[in-house]
Legacy VTK file of the C-alpha trace (Angstrom):
# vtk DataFile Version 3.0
C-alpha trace
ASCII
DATASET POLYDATA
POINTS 54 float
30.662 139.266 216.845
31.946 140.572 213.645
31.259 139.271 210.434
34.374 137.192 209.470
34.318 136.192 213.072
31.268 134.281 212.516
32.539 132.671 208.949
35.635 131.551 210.841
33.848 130.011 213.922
31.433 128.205 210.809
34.624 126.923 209.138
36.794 125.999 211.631
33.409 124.482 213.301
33.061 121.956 210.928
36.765 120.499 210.985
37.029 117.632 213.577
38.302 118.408 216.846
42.261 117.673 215.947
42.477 121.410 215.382
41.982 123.463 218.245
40.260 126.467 218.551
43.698 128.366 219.074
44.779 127.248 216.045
43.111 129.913 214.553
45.062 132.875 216.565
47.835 131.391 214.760
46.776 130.744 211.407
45.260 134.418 210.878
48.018 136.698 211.578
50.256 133.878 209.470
47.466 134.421 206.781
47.523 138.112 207.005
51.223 138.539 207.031
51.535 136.397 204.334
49.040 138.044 201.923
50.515 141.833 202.909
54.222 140.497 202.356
52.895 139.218 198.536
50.967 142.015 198.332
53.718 144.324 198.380
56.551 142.006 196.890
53.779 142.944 193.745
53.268 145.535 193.951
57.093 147.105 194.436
59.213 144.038 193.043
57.346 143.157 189.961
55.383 146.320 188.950
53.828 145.655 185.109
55.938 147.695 182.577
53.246 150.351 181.300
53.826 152.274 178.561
54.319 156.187 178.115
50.972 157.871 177.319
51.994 159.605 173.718
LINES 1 55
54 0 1 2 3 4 5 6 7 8 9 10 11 12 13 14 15 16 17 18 19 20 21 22 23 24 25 26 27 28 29 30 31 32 33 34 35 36 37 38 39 40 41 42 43 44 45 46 47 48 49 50 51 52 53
């Protein structure tokens, strides 16, 4: 068992049973997609304006 595999049992462990344990195979690609889309949208879309090295 990997490493965040263990957090994420831990964390999702401790929330009552309302969530199910295939809530997670939902919420981690959502998670993931979500962080590369912002990721890029930065890193493309709103690049800082650096100045020219003199």
């Amino acid at each position: 068992m990997s490493l965040e595999t263990y957090y994420m049992h831990l964390i999702f462990g401790k929330i009552p049973s309302l969530l199910s344990s295939d809530l997670i195979l939902y919420i981690l690609p959502a998670l993931t997609i979500s962080i590369l889309f912002f990721s890029l949208k930065i890193m493309f879309f709103t690049t800082p304006k650096l100045r020219k090295v003199k």
